[in-house]
N, C-alpha and C positions, 0 to 999 in steps of 0.2 A: 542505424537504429533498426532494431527488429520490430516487426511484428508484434504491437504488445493490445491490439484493440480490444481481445478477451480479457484479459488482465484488468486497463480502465472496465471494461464493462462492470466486472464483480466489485472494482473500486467505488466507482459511482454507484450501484447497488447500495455499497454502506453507508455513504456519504448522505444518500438521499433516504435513509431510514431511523425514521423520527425515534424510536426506538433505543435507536444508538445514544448513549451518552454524548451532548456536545463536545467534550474534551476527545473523545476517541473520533469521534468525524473531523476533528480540525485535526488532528494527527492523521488521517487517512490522505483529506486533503494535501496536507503538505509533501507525502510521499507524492500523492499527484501529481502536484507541483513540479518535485523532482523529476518523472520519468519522461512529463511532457514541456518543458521549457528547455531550450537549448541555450544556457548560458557559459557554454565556453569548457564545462567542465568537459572531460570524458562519458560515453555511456557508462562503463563499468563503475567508475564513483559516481554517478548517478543513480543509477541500478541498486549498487548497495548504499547507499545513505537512505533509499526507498525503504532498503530490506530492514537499515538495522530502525529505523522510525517504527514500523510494523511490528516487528520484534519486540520492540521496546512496551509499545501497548497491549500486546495481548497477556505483559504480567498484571496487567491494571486492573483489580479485583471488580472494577462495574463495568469491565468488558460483557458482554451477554455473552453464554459460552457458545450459541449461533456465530455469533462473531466471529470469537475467536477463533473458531475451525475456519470458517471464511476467509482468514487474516493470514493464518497456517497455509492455505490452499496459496493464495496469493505471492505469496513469497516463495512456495516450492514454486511458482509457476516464473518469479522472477528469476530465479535464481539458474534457470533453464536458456533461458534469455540472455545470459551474461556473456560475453564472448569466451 
């Protein structure tokens, strides 16, 4: 596993911004979830099951478009990360 401390950092950032719709903080969470729990899968199907979760919400029209560039940022940054 790389180096992903920047990455959590701007995740947490969303997670904890009241701002955020709850349905997009629980979907941020959940990539969380994935990047830092080690349950047997691979990093790389970890890494993207992160990407396509993030992906998936930044189509979601009460994303805030702060966010969404946030979200966009994130995922270039996972996606660097990947083996």
């Amino acid at each position: 596993m790389k180096n992903i401390e920047p990455i959590l950092k701007l995740v947490n950032e969303i997670i904890e911004d009241r701002t955020v719709p709850k349905n997009i903080r629980s979907a941020v969470e959940e990539a969380r979830k994935n990047l830092t729990e080690n349950d047997g899968r691979d990093w790389d199907v970890r890494v993207s099951t992160a990407i396509s979760i993030l992906d998936e919400i930044t189509n979601d029209p009460n994303i805030p478009n702060y966010t969404r560039i946030q979200v966009w940022n994130i995922v270039t940054m996972l996606e660097t990360v990947k083996n």
